[in-house]
DRENDREN-493544 format. One record per residue (C-alpha): residue in one letter; z, x negated, y. Coordinates in steps of 0.25 Angstrom, whole numbers, padded with zeros to 4 digits, always signed. Layout:
<sites>
AZXY;...
</sites>
This chain:
<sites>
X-0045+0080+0068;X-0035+0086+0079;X-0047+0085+0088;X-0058+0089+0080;X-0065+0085+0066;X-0069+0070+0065;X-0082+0066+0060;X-0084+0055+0048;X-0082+0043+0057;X-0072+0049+0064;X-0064+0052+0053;X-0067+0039+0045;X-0062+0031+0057;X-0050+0039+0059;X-0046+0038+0045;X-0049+0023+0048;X-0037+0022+0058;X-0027+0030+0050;X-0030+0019+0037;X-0028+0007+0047;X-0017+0016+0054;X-0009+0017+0041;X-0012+0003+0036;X-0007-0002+0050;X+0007+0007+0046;X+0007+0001+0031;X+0006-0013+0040;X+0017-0011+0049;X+0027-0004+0042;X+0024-0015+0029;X+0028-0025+0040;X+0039-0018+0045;X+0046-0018+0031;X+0043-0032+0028;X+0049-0035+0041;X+0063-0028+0037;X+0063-0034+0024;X+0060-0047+0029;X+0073-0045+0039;X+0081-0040+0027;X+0081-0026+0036;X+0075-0017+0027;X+0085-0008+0019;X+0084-0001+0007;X+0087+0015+0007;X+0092+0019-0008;X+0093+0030-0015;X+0090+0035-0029;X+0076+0035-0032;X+0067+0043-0043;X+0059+0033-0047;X+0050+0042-0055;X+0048+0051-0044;X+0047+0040-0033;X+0036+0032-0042;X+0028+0048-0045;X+0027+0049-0030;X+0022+0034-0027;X+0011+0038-0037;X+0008+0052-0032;X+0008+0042-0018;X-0003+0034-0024;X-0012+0045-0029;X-0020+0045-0017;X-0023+0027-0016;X-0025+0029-0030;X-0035+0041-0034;X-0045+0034-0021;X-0047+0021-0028;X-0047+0029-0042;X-0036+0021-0048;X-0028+0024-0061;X-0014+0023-0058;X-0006+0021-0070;X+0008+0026-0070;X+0021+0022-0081;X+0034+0025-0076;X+0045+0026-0086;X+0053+0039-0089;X+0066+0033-0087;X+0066+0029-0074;X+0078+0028-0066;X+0081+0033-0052;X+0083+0019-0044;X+0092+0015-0031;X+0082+0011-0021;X+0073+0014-0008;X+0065+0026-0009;X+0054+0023+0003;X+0054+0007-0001;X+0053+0009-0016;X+0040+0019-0014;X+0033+0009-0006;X+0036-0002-0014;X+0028+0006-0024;X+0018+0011-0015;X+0015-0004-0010;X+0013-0008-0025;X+0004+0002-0029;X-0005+0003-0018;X-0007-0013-0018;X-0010-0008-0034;X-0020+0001-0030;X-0027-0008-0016;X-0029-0018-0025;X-0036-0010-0037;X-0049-0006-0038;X-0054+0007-0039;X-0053+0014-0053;X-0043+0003-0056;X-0029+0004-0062;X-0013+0004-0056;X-0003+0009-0062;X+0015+0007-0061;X+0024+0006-0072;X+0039+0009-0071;X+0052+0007-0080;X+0065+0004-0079;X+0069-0011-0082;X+0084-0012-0084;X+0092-0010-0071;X+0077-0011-0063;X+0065-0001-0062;X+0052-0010-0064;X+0039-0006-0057;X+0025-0011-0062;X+0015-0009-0052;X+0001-0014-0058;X-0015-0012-0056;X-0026-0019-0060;X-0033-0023-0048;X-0037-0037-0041;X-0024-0043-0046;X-0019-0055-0039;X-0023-0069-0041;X-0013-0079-0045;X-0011-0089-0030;X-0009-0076-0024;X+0003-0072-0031;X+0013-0078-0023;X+0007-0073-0009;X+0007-0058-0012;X+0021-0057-0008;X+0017-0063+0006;X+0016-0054+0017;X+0002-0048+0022;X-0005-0057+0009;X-0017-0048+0003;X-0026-0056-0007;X-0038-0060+0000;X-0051-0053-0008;X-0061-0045-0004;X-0055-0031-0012;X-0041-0036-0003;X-0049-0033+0009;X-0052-0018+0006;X-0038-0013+0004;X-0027-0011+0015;X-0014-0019+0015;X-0003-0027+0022;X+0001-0037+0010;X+0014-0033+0014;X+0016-0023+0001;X+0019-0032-0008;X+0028-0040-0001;X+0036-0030+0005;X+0038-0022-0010;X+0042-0034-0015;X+0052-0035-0003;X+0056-0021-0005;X+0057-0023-0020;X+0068-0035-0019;X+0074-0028-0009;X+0078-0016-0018;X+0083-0028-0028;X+0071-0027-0037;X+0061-0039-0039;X+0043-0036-0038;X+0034-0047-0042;X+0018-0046-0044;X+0010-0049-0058;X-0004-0053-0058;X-0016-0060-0067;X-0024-0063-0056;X-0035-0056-0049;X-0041-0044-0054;X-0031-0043-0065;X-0021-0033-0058;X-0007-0034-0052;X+0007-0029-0056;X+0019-0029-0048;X+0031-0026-0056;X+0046-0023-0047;X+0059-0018-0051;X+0068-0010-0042;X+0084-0009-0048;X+0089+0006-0051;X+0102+0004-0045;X+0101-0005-0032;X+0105-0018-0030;X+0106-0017-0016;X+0118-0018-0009;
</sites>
């Protein structure tokens, strides 16, 4: 409003641009990362990460997505939870992928929650809801790049298809392994990956 105030159209249509803006940038840079990965270009930045502080802040991030559809977002992190070697940036949207697919394919007053304990020599993550699930000949596609199940709910939510994939990517590449649970349409999902404590990158 630089020029003056906008009225309800006005302001309706700009916000309209600024979503499709934004979504472009998801778009782009999703692309981007697949891209480097794909290349074996992408490099991984480590350091010692607070994983209790890291996963507080991913849930403070999701506040916001979460209070405007009214979901419940359950959370169970353990007490004893290490600091791990790894990438800071990579690791947080690894997460923020996960659970916002969590949340897209929810419906309102539904529940998502993340579980979180140390496993050995591995921290192991347990992203789950209980939304549309996924059904059973679409198990092996949702790694594919820029696949989204076809169905009408589908259509009303933003997305590249390119989360999954690239977390799974992003996962591997920090020498942990991701893989997705279902029972099949409306019956929730769960992705569950583990990331080592001490890296095994060279």
């Amino acid at each position: 409003e630089t020029f003056g105030p906008l009225n309800e159209k006005q302001r309706q249509y700009v916000n309209n641009v600024l979503t499709s803006g934004k979504h472009l940038l998801l778009l782009i840079n999703q692309i981007l990362d697949m891209a480097k990965v794909e290349a074996g270009k992408m490099k991984l930045a480590l350091s010692s990460l607070p994983m209790k502080s890291l996963l507080n802040e991913i849930s403070l991030l999701m506040e916001d997505m979460v209070g405007k559809k009214k979901i419940v977002m359950l959370l169970e992190i353990a007490e004893d939870l290490p600091n791990i070697e790894a990438d800071d940036l990579k690791v947080k949207e690894i997460l923020y992928n996960l659970l916002s697919n969590a949340v897209k394919f929810t419906p309102e007053g539904g529940n998502i929650g993340m579980r979180v304990k140390k496993v050995d020599s591995e921290i192991e993550i347990v992203v789950w809801d209980k939304g549309i699930g996924i059904a059973s000949e679409n198990m092996d596609k949702i790694f594919e790049g820029f696949f989204r199940v076809d169905t009408p709910y589908s259509r009303l939510t933003e997305g590249t298809g390119l989360g999954l994939p690239l977390s799974k990517k992003m996962v591997e590449l920090h020498g942990g392994k991701l893989s997705v649970e279902s029972e099949g349409l409306n019956r929730g999902t769960s992705v569950r990956f583990t990331l080592p404590i001490i890296s095994r990158m060279v």
